[in-house]
TIBA-589172 format. One record per residue (C-alpha): residue in one letter; residue number from 1; x, y, z. Coordinates in pm, 1 decimal. Layout:
N
+------+-----+----------+----------+----------+
: type : seq :        u :        v :        w :
+------+-----+----------+----------+----------+
:    A : NUM :        X :        Y :        Z :
...
+------+-----+----------+----------+----------+
END
This chain:
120
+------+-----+----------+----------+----------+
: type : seq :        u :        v :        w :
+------+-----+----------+----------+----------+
:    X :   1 :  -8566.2 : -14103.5 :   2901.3 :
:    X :   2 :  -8512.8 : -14096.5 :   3278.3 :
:    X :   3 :  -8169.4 : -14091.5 :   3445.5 :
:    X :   4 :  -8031.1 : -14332.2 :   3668.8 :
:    X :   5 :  -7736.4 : -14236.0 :   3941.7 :
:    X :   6 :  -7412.0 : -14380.0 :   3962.0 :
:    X :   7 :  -7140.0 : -14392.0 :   4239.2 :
:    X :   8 :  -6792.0 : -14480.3 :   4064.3 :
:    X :   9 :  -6512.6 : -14586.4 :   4335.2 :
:    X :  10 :  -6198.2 : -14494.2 :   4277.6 :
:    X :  11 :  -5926.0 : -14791.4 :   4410.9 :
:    X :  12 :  -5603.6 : -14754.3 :   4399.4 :
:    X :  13 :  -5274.8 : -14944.2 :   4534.0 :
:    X :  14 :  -5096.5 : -14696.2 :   4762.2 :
:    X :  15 :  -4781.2 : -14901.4 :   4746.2 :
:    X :  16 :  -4740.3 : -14816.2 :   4389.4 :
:    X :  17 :  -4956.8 : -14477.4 :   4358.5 :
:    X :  18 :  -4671.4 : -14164.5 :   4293.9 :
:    X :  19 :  -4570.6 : -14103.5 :   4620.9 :
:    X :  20 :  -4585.9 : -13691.7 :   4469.5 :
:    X :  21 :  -4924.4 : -13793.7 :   4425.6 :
:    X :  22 :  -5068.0 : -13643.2 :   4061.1 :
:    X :  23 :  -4869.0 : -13422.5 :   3837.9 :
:    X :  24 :  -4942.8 : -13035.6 :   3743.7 :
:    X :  25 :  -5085.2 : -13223.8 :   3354.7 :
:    X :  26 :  -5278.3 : -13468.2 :   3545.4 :
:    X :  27 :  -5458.8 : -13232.7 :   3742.7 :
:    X :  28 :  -5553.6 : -12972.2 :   3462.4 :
:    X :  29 :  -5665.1 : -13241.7 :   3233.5 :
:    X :  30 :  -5842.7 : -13375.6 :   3558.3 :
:    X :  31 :  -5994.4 : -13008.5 :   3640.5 :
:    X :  32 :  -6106.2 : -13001.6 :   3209.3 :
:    X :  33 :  -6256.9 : -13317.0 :   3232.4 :
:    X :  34 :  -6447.7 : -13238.9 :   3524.2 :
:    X :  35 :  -6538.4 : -12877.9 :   3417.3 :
:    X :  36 :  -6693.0 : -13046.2 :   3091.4 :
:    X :  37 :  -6915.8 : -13344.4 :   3314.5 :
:    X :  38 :  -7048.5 : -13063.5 :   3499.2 :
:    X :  39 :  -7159.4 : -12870.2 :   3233.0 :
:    X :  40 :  -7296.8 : -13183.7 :   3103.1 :
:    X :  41 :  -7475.4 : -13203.0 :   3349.2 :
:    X :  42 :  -7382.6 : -13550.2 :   3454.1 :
:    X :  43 :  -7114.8 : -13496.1 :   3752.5 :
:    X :  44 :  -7318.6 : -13401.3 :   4050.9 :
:    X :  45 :  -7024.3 : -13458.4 :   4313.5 :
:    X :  46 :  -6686.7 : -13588.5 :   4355.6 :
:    X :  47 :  -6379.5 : -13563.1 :   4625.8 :
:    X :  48 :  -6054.8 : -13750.2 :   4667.6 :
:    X :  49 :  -6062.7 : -13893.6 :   5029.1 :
:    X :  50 :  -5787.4 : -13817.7 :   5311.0 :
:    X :  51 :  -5512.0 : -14064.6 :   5370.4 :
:    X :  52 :  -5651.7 : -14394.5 :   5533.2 :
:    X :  53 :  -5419.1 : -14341.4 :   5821.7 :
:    X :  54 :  -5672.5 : -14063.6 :   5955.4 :
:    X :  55 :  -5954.4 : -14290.4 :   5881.3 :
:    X :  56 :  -6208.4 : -14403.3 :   6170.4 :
:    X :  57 :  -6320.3 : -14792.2 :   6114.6 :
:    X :  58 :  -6609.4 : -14893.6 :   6273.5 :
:    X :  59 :  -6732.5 : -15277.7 :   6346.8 :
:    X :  60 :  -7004.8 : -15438.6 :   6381.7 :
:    X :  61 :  -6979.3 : -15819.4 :   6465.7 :
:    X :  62 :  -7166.6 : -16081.4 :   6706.6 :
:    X :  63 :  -7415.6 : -15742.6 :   6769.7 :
:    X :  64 :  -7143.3 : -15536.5 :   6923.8 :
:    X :  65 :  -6950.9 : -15243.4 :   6766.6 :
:    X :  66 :  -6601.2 : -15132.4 :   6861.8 :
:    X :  67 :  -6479.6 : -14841.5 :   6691.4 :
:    X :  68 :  -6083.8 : -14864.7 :   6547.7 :
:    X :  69 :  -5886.0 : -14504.0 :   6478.2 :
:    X :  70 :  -5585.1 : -14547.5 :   6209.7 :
:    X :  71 :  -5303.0 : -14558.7 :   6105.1 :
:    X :  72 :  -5401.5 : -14929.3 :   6012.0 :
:    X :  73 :  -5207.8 : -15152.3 :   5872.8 :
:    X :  74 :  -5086.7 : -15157.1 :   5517.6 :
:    X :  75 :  -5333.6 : -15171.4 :   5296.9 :
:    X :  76 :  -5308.1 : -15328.4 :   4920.4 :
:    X :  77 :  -5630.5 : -15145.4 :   4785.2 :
:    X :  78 :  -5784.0 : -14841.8 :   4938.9 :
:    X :  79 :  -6066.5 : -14600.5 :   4790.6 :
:    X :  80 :  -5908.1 : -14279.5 :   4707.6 :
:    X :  81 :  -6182.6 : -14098.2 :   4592.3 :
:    X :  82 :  -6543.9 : -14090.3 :   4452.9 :
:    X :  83 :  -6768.8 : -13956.9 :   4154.1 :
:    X :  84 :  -7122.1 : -13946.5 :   4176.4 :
:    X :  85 :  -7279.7 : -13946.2 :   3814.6 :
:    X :  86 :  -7608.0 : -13909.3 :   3660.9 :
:    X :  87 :  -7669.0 : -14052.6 :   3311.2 :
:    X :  88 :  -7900.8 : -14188.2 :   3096.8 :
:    X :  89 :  -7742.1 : -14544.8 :   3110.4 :
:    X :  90 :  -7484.2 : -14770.8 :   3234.5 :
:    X :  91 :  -7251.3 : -14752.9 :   2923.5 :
:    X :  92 :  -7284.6 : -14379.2 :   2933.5 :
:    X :  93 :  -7141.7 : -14368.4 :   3311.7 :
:    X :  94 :  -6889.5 : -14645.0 :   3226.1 :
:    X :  95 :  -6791.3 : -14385.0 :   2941.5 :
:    X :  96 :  -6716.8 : -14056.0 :   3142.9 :
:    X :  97 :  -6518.3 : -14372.1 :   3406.6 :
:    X :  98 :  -6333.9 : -14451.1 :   3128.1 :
:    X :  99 :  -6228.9 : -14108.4 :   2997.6 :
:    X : 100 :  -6134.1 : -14018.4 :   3369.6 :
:    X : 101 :  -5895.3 : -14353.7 :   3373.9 :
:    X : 102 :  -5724.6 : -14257.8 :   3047.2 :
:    X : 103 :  -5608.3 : -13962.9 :   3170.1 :
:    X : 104 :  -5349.9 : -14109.4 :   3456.2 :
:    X : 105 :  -5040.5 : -14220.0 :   3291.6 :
:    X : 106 :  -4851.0 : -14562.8 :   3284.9 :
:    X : 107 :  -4760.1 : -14485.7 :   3694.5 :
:    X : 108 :  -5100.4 : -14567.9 :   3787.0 :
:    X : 109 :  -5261.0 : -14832.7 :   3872.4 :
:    X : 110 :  -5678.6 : -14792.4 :   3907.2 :
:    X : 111 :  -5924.9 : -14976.8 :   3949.4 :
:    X : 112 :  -6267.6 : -14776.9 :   3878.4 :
:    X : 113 :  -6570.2 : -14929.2 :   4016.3 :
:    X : 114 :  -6926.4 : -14810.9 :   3872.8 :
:    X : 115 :  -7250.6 : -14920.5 :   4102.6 :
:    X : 116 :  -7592.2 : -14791.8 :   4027.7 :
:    X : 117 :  -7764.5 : -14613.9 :   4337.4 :
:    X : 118 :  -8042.8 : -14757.5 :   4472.5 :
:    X : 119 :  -8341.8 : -14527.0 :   4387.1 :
:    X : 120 :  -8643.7 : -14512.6 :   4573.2 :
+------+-----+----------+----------+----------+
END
């Protein structure tokens, strides 16, 4: 059976994400559960992203780009972060997404997004 490559989005409210960010537990269980997709073979890349006050927006509308630097405005959802998976199927990705959401406790709020890569 073939695999097929997912990208899972991490969203998240920063209004009601700990403003501490993750705890010490969070972070080892985060490090073990990342530690066993890779040996799995299924994890081939992931990264939390930088605040999206140092984010660079750029436009393109009517055929003409302008190009906005943060800090932007408050923002209800943002992308904190990424995983990109490879699996054998859909459910299997959804899976490892859903073991990675049951780690964060009752002070999070994510929403995990899971899109299949367009493959050539």
């Amino acid at each position: 059976m073939s695999t097929m490559r997912y990208l899972m989005l991490i969203r998240l409210d920063p209004t009601t994400a700990p403003v501490s960010g993750p705890d010490p537990a969070l972070e080892q269980d985060m490090g073990n559960l990342i530690e066993e997709m890779t040996k799995a073979g299924v994890l081939l890349d992931t990264a939390g992203l930088k605040p999206i006050e140092e984010a660079t927006t750029l436009r393109l509308a009517n055929g003409k780009q302008t190009v906005v630097d943060g800090p932007f405005t408050e923002s209800k959802e943002v992308i904190g972060g990424y995983c990109l998976l490879q699996t054998r199927t859909k459910e299997e990705a959804v899976e490892w997404a859903s073991r990675f959401a049951r780690l964060h406790g009752p002070e999070w709020t994510l929403d995990l997004e899971i899109r299949q890569l367009d493959q050539p």
